[in-house]
C-alpha positions as CSV (number, residue, x, y, z in Angstrom):
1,X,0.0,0.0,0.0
2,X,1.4,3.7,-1.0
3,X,1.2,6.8,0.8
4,X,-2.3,7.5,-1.5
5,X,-5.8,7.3,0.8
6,X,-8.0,4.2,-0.4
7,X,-11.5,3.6,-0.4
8,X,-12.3,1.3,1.8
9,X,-15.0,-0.3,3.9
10,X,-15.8,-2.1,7.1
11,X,-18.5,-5.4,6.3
12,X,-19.5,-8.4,8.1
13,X,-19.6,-11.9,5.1
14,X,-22.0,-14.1,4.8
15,X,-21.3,-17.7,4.2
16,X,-21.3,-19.2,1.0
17,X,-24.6,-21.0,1.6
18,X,-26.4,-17.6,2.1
19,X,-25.3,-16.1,-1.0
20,X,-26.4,-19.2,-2.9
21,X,-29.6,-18.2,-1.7
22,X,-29.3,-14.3,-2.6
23,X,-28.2,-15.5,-5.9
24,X,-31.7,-17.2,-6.5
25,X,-33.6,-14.0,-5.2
26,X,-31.3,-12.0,-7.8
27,X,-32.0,-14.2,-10.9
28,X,-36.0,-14.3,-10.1
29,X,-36.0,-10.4,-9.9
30,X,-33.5,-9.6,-12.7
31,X,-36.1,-11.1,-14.7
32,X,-38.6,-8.6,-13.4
33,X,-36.4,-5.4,-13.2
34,X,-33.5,-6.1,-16.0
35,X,-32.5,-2.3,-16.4
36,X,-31.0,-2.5,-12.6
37,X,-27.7,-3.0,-12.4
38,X,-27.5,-6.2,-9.8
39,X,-24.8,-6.9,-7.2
40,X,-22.1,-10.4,-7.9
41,X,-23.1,-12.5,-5.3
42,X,-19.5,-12.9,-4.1
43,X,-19.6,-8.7,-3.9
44,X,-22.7,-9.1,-1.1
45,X,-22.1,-8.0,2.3
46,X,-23.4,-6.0,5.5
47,X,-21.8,-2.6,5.4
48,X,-20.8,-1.2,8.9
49,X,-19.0,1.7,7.3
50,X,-17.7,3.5,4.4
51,X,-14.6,4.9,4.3
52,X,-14.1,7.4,1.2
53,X,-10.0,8.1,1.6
54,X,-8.2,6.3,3.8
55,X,-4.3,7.2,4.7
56,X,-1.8,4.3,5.6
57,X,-1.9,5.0,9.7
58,X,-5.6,5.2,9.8
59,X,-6.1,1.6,7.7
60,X,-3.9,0.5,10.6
61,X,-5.6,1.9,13.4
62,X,-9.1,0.3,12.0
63,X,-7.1,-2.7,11.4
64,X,-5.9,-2.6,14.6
65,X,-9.5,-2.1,16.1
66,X,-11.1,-5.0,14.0
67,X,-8.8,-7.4,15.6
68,X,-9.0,-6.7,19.3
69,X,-12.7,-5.4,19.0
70,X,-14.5,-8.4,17.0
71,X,-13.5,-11.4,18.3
72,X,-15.3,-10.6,21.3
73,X,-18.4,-10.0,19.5
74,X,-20.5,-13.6,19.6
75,X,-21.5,-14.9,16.2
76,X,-25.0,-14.9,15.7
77,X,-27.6,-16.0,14.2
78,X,-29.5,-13.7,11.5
79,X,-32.6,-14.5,9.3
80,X,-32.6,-12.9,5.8
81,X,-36.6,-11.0,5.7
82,X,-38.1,-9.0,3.0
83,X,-37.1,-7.4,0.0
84,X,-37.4,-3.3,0.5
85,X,-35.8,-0.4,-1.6
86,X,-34.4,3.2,-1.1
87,X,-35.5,5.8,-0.9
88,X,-39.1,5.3,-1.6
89,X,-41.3,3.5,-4.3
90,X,-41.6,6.1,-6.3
91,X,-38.0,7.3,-6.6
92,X,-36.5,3.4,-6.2
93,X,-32.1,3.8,-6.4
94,X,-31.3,0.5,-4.7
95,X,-33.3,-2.6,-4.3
96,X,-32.2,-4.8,-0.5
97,X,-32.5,-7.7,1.4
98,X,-33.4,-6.7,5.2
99,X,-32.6,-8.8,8.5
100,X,-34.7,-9.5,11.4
101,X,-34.7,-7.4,14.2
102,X,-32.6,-8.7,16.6
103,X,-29.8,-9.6,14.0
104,X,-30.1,-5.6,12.6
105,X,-29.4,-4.5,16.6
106,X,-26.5,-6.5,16.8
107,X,-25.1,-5.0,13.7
108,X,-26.0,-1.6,14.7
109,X,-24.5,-2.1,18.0
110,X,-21.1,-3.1,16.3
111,X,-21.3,-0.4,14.0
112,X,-21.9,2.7,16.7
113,X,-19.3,1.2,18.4
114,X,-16.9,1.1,15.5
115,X,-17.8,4.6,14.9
116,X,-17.3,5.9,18.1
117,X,-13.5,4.4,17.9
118,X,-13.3,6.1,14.7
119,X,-14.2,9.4,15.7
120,X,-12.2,8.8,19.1
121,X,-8.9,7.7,16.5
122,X,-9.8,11.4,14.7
123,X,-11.1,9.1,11.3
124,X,-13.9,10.7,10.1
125,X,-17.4,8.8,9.7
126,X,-20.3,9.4,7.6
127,X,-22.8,9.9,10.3
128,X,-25.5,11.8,8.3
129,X,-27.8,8.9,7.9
130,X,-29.0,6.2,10.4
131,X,-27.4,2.9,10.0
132,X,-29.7,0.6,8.5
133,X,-28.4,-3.1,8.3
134,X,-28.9,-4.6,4.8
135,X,-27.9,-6.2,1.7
136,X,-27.7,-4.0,-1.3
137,X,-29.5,-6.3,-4.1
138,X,-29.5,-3.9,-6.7
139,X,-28.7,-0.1,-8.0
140,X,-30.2,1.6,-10.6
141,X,-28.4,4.3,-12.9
142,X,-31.5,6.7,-12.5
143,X,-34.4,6.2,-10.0
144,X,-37.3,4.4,-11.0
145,X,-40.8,3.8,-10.1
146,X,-42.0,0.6,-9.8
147,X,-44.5,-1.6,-7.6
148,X,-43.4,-3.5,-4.4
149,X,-45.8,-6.3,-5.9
150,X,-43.3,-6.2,-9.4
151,X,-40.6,-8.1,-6.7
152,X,-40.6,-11.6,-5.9
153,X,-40.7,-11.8,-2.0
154,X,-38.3,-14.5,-1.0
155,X,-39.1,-16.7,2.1
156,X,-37.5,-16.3,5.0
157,X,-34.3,-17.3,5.2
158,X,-31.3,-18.0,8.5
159,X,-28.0,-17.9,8.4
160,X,-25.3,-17.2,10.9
161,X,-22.6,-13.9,10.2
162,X,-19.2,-15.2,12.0
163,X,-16.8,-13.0,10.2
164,X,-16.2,-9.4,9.8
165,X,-13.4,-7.5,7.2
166,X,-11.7,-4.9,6.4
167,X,-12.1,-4.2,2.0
168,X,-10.3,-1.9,-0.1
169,X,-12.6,-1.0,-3.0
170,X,-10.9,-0.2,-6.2
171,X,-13.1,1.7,-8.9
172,X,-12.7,-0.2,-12.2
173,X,-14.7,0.4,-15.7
174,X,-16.2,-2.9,-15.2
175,X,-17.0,-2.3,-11.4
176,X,-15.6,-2.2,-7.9
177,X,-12.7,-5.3,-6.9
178,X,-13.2,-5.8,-3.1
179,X,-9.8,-6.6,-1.6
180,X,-9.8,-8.3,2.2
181,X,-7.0,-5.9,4.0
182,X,-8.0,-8.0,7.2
183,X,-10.8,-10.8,8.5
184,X,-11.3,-11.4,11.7
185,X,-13.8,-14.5,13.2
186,X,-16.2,-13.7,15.5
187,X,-16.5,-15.5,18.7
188,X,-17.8,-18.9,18.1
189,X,-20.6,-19.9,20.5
190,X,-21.1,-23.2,21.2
């Protein structure tokens, strides 16, 4: 890594299995909606933060955070809900997968506290919106309008998130390349 800042971003994975099962939601609704541009299933993941321009010391000091903070953090178990979009109906950007409640408090535990060691560290955060754990399905170029019925609903769907890592994001013409800096496991529970 040179001296330049680097997009980057904080995520918890999902196991393989999971994304198996996004990739079935995304083929039924490409179908439905083919002028969004949809996500590579290996690209999906729960965003804690975003990170527009990073500098070497502060990638280490978040590195250095994921790997004393997280593994004290308890895997856990998280069930895969509805199908929503931003910002509304009307005006739809981004089509997402939502979590149940209980998993989405976890997450936004873990990322206010990852926050609050950022700002702590002088990093700055993006803290103009309310974190709102989900799985971005889909974007779309300009927003359109469409109906929530013009989506097929998945069912319900569990998994367990027992990872969390640290991506640089490189900008390419034919998209972004997400490069693990760090993962960390979670704590197992037994």
């Amino acid at each position: 890594m040179n001296d330049s800042p680097i997009r980057c971003f904080v995520a918890f994975d999902l196991p393989s299995e999971a994304k198996t099962f996004i990739l079935s939601i995304i083929k039924k609704n490409q179908v439905r909606l083919p002028q969004a541009r949809w996500v590579p299933p290996d690209q999906i993941h729960i965003t804690l933060q975003f990170f527009p321009a990073l500098f070497p010391p502060q990638v280490h000091q978040i590195k250095m955070f994921i790997q004393n903070f997280f593994p004290e953090v308890a895997s856990f178990q998280s069930t895969l809900t509805e199908i929503g979009v931003f910002s509304s109906w009307n005006r739809v950007r981004v089509v997402w997968l939502g979590f149940d409640y209980q998993a989405s408090e976890i997450m936004k535990k873990a990322a206010q506290i990852l926050n609050e060691e950022c700002l702590k560290q002088g990093i700055t955060v993006d803290l103009t919106r309310p974190f709102s754990p989900h799985l971005t399905l889909a974007r779309f170029k300009n927003p359109v309008s469409i109906f929530p019925q013009q989506l097929y609903q998945p069912p319900c769907y569990t998994t367990f998130i027992q990872q969390v890592s640290f991506y640089q994001s490189t900008l390419t013409p034919r998209g972004p390349i997400y490069t693990p800096l760090i993962t960390t496991p979670l704590k197992e529970v037994k």
